[in-house]
C-alpha positions as CSV (number, residue, x, y, z in Angstrom):
1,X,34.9,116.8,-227.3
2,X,31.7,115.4,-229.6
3,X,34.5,113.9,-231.6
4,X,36.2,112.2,-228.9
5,X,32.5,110.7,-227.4
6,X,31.8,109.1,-230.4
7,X,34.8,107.5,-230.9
8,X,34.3,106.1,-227.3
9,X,31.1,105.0,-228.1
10,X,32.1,103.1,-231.2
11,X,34.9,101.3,-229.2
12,X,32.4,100.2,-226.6
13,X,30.3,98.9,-229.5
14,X,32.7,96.9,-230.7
15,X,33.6,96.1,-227.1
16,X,30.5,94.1,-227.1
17,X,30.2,92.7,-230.7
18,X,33.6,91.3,-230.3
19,X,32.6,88.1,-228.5
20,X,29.8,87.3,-231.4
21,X,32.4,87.6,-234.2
22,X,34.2,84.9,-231.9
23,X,31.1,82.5,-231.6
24,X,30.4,83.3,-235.5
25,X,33.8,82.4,-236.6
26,X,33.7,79.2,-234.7
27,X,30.3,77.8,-235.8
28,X,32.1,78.3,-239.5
29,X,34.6,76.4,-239.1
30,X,32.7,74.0,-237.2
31,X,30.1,73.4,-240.2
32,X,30.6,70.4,-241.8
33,X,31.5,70.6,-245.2
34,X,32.1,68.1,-248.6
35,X,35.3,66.9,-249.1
36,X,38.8,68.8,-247.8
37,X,38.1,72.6,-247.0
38,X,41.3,74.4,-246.4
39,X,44.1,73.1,-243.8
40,X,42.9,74.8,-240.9
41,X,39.6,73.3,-241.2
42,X,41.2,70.2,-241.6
43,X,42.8,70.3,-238.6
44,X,40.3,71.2,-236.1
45,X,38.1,68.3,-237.7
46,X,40.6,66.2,-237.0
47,X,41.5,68.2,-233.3
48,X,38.0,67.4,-232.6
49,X,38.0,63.6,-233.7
50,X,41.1,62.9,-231.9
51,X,40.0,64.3,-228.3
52,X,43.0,63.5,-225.8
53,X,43.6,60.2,-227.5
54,X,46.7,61.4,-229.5
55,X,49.8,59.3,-228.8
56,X,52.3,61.0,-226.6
57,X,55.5,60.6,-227.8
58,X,57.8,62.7,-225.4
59,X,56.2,60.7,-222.6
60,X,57.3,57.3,-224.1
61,X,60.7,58.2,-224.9
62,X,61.7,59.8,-221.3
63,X,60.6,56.1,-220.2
64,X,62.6,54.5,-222.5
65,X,65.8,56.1,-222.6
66,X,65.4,55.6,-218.5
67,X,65.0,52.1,-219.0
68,X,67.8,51.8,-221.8
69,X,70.1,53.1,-219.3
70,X,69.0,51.1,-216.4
71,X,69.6,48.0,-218.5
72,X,72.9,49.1,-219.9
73,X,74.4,49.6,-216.8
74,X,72.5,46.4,-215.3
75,X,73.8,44.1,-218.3
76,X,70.7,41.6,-218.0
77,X,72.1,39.0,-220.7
78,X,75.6,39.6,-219.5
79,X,77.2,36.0,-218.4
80,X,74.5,34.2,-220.2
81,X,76.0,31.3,-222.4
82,X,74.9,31.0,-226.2
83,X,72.6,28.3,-225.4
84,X,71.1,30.3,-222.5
85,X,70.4,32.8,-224.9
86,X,68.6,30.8,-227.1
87,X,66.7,29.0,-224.6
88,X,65.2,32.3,-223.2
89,X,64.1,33.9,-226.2
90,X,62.7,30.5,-227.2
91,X,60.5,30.1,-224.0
92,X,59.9,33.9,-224.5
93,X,58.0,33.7,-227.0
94,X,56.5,30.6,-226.3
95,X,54.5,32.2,-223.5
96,X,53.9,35.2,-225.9
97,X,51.8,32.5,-227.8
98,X,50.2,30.9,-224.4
99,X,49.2,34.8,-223.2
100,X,47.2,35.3,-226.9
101,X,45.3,32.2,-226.3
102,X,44.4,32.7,-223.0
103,X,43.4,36.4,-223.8
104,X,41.1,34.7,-226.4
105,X,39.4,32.2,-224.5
106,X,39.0,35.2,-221.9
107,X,37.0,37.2,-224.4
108,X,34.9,33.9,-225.3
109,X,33.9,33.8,-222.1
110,X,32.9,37.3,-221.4
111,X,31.2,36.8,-224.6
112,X,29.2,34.4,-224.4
113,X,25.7,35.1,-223.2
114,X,25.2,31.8,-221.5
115,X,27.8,32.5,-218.6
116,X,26.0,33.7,-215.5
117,X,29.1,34.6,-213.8
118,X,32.3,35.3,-216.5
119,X,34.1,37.2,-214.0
120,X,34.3,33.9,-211.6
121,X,34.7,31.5,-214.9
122,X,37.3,32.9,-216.0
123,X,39.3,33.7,-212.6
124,X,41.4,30.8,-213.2
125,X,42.7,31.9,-217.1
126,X,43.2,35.1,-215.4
127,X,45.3,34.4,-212.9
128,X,47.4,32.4,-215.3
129,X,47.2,35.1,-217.7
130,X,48.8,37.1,-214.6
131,X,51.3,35.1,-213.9
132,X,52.8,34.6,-217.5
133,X,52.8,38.1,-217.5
134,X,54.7,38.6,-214.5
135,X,57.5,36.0,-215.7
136,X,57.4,38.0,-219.1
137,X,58.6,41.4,-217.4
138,X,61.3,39.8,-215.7
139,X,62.5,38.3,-219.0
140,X,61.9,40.9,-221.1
141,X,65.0,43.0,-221.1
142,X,67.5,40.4,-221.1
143,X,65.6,38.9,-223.8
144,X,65.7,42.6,-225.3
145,X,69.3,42.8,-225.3
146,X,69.9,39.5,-226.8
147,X,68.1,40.1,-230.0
148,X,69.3,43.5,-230.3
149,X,73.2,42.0,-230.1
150,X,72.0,39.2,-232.6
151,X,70.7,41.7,-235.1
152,X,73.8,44.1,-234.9
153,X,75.5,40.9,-235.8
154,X,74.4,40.3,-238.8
155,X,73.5,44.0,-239.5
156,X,77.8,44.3,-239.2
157,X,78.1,41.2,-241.5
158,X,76.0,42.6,-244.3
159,X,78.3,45.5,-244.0
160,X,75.5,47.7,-242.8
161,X,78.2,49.9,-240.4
162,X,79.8,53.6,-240.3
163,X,83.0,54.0,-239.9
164,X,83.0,50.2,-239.1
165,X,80.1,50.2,-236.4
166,X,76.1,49.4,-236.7
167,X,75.2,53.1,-236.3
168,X,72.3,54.4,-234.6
169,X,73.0,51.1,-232.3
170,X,70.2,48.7,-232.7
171,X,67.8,49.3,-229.8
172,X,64.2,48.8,-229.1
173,X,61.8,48.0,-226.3
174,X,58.5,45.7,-226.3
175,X,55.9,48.1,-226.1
176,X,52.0,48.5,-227.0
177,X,52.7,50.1,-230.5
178,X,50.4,53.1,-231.3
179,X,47.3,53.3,-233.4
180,X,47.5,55.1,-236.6
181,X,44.5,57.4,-238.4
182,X,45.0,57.2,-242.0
183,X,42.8,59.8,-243.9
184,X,42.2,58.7,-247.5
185,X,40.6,61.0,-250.1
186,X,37.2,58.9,-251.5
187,X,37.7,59.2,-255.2
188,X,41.4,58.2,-255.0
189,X,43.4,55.6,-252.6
190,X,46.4,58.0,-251.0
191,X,47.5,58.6,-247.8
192,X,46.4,62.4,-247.2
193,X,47.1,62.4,-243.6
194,X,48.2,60.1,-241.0
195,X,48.2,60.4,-237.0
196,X,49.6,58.2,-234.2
197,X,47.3,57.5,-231.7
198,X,46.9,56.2,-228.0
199,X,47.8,52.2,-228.5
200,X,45.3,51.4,-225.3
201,X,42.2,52.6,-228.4
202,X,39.2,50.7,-227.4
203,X,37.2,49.5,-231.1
204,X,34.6,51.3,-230.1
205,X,36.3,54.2,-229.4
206,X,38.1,53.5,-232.8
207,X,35.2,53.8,-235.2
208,X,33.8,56.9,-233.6
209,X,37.5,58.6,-234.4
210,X,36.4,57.3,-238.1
211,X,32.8,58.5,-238.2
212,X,33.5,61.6,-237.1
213,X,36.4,62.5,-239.5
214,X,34.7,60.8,-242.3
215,X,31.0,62.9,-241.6
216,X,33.4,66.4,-240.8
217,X,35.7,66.1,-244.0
218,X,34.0,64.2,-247.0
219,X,36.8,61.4,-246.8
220,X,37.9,57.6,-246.1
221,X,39.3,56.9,-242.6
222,X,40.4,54.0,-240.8
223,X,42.2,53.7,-237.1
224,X,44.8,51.0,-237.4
225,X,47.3,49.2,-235.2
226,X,51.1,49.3,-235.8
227,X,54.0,46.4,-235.2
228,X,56.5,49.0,-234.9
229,X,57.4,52.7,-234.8
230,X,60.5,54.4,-235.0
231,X,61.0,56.0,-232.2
232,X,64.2,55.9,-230.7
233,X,64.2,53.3,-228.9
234,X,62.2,51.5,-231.4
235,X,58.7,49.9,-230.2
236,X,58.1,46.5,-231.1
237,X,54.7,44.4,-230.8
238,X,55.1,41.7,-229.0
239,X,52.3,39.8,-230.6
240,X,53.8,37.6,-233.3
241,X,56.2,34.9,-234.2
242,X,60.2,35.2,-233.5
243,X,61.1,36.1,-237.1
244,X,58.5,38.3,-237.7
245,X,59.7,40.6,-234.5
246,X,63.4,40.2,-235.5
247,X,62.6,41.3,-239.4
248,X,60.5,44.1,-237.6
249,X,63.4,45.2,-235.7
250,X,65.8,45.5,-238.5
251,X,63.2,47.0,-240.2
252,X,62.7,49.8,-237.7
253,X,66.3,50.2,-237.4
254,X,66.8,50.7,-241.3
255,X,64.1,54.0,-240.4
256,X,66.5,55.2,-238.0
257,X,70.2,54.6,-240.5
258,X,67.7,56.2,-243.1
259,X,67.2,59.3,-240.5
260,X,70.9,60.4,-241.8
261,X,70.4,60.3,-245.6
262,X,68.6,61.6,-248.3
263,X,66.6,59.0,-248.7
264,X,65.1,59.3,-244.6
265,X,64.8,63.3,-245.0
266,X,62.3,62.9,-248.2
267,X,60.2,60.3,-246.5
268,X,57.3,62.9,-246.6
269,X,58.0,64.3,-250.5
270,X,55.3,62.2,-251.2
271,X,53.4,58.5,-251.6
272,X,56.0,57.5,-253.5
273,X,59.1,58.5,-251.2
274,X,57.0,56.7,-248.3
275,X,56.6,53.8,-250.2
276,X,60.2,53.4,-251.3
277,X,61.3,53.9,-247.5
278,X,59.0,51.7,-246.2
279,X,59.6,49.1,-249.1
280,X,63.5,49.6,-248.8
281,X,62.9,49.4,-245.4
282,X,60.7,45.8,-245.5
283,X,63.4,44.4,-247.9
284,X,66.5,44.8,-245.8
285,X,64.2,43.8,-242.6
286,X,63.0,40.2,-243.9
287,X,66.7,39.5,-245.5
288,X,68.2,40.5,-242.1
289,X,65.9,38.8,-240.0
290,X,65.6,35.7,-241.8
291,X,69.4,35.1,-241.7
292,X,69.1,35.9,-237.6
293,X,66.7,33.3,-237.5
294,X,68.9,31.0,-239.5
295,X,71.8,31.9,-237.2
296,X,70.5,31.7,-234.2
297,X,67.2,29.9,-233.9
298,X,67.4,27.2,-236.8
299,X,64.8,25.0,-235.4
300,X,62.3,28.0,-236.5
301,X,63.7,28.8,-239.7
302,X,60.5,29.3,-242.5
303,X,59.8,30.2,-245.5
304,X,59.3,33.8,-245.8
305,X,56.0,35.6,-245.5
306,X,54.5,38.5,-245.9
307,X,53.4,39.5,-242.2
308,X,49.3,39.9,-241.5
309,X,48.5,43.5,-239.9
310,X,46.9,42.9,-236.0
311,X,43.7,43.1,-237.7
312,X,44.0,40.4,-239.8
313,X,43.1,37.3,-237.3
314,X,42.5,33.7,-239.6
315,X,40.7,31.2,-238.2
316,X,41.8,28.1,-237.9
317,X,39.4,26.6,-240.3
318,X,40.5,29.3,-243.0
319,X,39.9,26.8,-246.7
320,X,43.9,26.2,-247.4
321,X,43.4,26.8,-251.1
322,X,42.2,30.2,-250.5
323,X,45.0,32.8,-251.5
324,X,44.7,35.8,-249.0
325,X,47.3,37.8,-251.0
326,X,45.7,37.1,-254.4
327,X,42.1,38.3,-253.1
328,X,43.5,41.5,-252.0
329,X,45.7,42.1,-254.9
330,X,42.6,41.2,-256.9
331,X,40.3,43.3,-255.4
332,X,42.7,46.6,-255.2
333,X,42.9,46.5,-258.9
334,X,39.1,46.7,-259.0
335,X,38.8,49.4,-256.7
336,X,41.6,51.8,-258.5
337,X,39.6,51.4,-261.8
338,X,36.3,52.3,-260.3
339,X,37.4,55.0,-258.5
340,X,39.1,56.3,-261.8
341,X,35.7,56.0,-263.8
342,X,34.5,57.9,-260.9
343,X,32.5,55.3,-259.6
344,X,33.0,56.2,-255.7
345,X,29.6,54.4,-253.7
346,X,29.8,51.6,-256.4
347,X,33.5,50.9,-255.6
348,X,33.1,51.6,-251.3
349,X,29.8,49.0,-251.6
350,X,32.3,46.5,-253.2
351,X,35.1,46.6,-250.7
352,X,32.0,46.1,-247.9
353,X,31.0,42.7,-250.2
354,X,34.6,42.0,-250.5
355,X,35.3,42.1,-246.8
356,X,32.3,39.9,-246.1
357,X,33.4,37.6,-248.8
358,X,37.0,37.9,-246.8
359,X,35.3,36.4,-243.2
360,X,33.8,33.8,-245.0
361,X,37.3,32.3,-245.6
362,X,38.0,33.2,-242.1
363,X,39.5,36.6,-242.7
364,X,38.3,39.1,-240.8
365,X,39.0,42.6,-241.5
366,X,36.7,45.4,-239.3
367,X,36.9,47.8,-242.6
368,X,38.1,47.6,-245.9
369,X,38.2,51.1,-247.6
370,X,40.4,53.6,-249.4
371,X,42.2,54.2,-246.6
372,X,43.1,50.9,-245.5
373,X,44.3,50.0,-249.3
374,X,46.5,53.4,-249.1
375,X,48.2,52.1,-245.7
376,X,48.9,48.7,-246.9
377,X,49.8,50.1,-250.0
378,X,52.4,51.9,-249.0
379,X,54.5,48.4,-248.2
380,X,55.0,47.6,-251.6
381,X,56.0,44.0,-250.8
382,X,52.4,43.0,-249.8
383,X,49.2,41.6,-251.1
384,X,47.4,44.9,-250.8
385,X,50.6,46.5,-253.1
386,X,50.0,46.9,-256.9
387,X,52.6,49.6,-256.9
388,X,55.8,49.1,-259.7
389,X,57.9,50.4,-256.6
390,X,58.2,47.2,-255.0
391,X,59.2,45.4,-258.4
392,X,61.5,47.6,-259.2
393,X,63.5,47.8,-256.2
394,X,63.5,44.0,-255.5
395,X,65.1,44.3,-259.0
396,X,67.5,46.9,-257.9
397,X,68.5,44.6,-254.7
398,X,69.3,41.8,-257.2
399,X,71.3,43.7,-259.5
400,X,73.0,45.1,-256.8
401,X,74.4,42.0,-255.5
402,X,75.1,42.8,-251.7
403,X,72.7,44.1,-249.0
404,X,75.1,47.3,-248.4
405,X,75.1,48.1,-251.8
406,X,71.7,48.2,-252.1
407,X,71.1,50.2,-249.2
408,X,74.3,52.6,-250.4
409,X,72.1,53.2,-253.7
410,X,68.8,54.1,-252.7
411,X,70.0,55.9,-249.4
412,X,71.0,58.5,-251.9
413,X,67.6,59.1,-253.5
414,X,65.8,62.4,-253.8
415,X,63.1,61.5,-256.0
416,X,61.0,58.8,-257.5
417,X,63.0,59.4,-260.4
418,X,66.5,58.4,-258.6
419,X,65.0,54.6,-259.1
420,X,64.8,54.7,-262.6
421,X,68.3,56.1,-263.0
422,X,69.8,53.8,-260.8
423,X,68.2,50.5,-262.1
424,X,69.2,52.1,-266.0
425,X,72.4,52.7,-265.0
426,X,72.8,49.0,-263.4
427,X,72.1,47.5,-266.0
428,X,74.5,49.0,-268.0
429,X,77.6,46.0,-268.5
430,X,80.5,48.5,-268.6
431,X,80.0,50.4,-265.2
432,X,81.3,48.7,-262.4
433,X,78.2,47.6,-259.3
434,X,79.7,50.8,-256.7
435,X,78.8,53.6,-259.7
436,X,75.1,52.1,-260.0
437,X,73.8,54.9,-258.2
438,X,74.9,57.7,-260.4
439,X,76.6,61.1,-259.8
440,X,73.6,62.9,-260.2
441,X,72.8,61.2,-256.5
442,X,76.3,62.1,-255.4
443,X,75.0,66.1,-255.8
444,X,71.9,65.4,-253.8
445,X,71.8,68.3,-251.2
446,X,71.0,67.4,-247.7
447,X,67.5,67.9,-246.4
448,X,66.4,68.6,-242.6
449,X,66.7,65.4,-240.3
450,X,63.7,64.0,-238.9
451,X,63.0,61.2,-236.5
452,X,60.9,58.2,-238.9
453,X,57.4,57.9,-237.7
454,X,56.6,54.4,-239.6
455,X,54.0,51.9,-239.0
456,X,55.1,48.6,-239.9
């Protein structure tokens, strides 16, 4: 009987004790620490940071498919002669350009500290800005449809098909394209983790995300938007110029043909798989949608260029002998041997002068860091890139010689390493261009499936 009591007592002891091991176990991993601590930690920093502001896929793609199949059965450009076609995507975008400056001279106005009223000054931009938009939805998925066709065209020409069709079909919607956190260690540039998040962000609401990740793990962070994701359907930004949003749709779709081979399933290896997806990706895009353009909208035909992120606003009175792209290239080379001397605060106060230097030119970045470098790095077809990828696979597409070659060789790779072989075997005169990728690539074995999360 004594024996049994105290046995009861001790489990109503730790009855009550229970709840303070709870509290104490919380406030550890609630500590902030230096640096990474281990994965958990990591993620409830993050879980914190992030709030209810992560981006809710599911939610998106139930709209979507809806939609796709609203307007398949609908057939919005059905009936709509060639010229038609042209002539709505044309005036399209058009008032794409008219909506961006009114929203700008909106924001002047709210702005500026001399306007007694802004909400009455700027009534009449707003209802402007209203009714453009109004006229926008109602063209919007015809003009959807016809750019989707027009990229399977070519997509089908470049003998980009399976079994003789452009498969997954080419499809994507205009949409607010989610943020994206990229977590950067300090004393290295690398993308560490990355998470999509609510496209309707306010800045503000932006650089706390950052601040608090950065005080609660020790690293470099940085909230920035996307042009595209690959979802299926695809989300475009509706922000630029006609042949940037056609290379970014065949650049999202390459994401999704990628989906089915090696290549797509070891997008997450490591930096160097992302950044031969996303580079392989960027290559076929601006080929495909500069011939589109030349197509079908010759009057818009330019040379090519490599696209500015949403952040990246120029004014007009930018000095024209200023070289963006040499700047940055310039300035990442810096920062990747500081940081490798270990020279972490010295390198993060030069980005700060460098991004002040930037505005000056009329470049306006709202923070250049590690992480931001490690994003734009990934594209290695960009001022930002210093990575041999990009050379070497613009290398690759040359020797090559047709777009569906290229894509058949790297679609294959497994590793870093797969580049190598396939630009030594290239090169070598007595093998014919369809054995450039190898054997060893033939034996790759198939990986999980995964549905490309890419920020463009």
């Amino acid at each position: 009987m004594f024996r049994l009591a105290g046995w009861g007592r001790s489990l109503a002891r730790a009855a009550r004790l229970w709840p303070l091991a709870l509290l104490l176990l919380w406030i550890a991993l609630a500590l902030p620490a230096d640096g990474y601590g281990g994965q958990a930690r990591i993620d409830l920093v993050l879980r914190q940071a992030i709030g209810g502001d992560g981006f809710r896929l599911v939610a998106w793609e139930a709209q979507a498919l809806v939609g796709e199949a609203r307007d398949l059965i609908a057939g919005p450009a059905t009936g709509l002669s060639a010229a038609a076609q042209h002539d709505l995507v044309v005036t399209y975008f058009d008032a794409i350009a008219a909506i961006g400056r009114l929203e700008a001279q909106i924001e002047r106005i709210y702005a500026d500290p001399k306007q007694a009223d802004p909400g009455a000054a700027a009534a009449p931009l707003q209802a402007e800005l209203d009714r453009l938009r109004g006229e926008q939805a109602r063209r919007r998925p015809a003009v959807e449809q016809i750019l989707s066709r027009q990229v399977t065209t070519i997509l089908a020409e470049e003998g980009l098909t399976t079994l003789g069709l452009v498969w997954p079909p080419v499809s994507f919607q205009f949409a607010e394209s989610p943020n994206y956190l990229i977590v950067s260690p300090r004393h290295r540039i690398a993308v560490e983790k990355g998470i999509y998040l609510d496209p309707t962000l306010s800045v503000a609401r932006m650089e706390q995300i950052e601040r608090q990740v950065e005080a609660g793990l020790g690293v470099s962070a940085l909230v920035e938007g996307t042009g595209g994701f690959s979802s299926y359907p695809t989300m475009i930004v509706e922000y630029a110029g006609l042949e940037w949003v056609i290379s970014t749709i065949a650049h999202e779709w390459v994401h999704t043909y990628l989906a089915f081979r090696p290549l797509g399933w070891r997008y997450y290896d490591s930096g160097a798989m992302r950044t031969i997806n996303e580079t392989v990706a960027s290559i076929v895009g601006d080929e495909v949608g500069r011939r589109v353009v030349e197509r079908f909208y010759p009057e818009k035909a330019a040379p090519a260029s490599w696209p500015q992120p949403r952040s990246l606003r120029p004014d007009p009175a930018a000095k024209p002998e200023f070289s963006f792209g040499v700047f940055m290239r310039e300035t990442r080379l810096t920062v990747d041997k500081m940081l490798a001397a270990g020279k972490i605060e010295e390198a993060e106060a030069y980005m700060e002068a460098r991004r002040r230097e930037l505005a000056e030119h009329g470049y306006f970045l709202r923070r250049l860091n590690q992480a931001y470098f490690a994003f734009h790095g990934s594209y290695a077809v960009g001022p930002a890139a210093t990575d041999p990828i990009g050379g070497k696979l613009r290398l690759l597409r040359r020797q090559a010689g047709s777009l569906a070659e290229f894509v058949r060789i790297v679609s294959r790779f497994t590793t870093a390493a797969d580049l190598d072989a396939a630009l030594g075997q290239a090169t070598e005169p007595e093998r014919p261009p369809r054995a450039a990728a190898g054997y060893a690539l033939l034996q790759a074995s198939p990986g999980p499936g995964f549905a490309s999360l890419s920020a463009r």
